[in-house]
N, C-alpha and C positions, 0 to 999 in steps of 0.2 A: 143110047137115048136117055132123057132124062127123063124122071117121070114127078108127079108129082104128088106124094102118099103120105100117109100117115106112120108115126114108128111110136112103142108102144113105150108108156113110161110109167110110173106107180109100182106098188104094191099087189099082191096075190090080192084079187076079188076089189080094186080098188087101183082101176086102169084110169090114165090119162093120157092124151095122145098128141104131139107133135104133128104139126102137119109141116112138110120140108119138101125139097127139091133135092134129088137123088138120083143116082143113076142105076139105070132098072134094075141091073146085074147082081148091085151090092145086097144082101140079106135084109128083113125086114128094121132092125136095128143097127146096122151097120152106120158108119160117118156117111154122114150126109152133106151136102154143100151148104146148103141156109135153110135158116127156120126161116116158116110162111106165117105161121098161128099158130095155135093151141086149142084141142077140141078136149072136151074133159062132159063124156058120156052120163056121170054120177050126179050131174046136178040138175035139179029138176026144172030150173028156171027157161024160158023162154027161149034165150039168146044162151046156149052152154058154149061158143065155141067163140075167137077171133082173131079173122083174116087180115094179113095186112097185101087190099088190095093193088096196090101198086106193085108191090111185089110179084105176086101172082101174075098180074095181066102183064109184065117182062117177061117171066117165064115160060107163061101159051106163044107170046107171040116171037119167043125163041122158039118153038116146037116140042115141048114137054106137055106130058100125056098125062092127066090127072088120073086117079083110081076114081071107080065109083061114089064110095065117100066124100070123096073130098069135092069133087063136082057137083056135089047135090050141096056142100057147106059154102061153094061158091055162089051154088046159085042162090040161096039163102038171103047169104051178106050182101049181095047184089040185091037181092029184091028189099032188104029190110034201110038201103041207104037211099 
């Protein structure tokens, strides 16, 4: 099954996160099939993360299972377009 999660990128105490489409099995970093966005926790502004919706909405409606994060960043970018 694919899922669709974040994997972690950055520096010790200075995380940024990829958000991709993966298949559940592989390790939290592991290759992934495609980058969705980028969520980058460290910045204080408003809007820290960006989706590309299209992408995303191929994915769900392939059957890929978002992680909790990343479903709450969808619903976000959906509510902020």
């Amino acid at each position: 099954m694919v899922a669709l999660r974040l994997t972690r990128q950055g520096t010790k105490d200075r995380p940024y996160y990829k958000v991709v489409a993966i298949d559940s099995r592989k390790r939290r970093d592991g290759r992934y099939i495609e980058q969705l966005g980028i969520y980058n926790p460290m910045l204080k502004e408003e809007v820290n993360f960006e989706l590309d919706l299209e992408k995303v909405d191929a994915w769900l409606a392939k059957g890929a299972k978002p992680s909790e994060t990343v479903a709450s960043l969808i619903k976000k970018s959906k509510a902020t377009k």
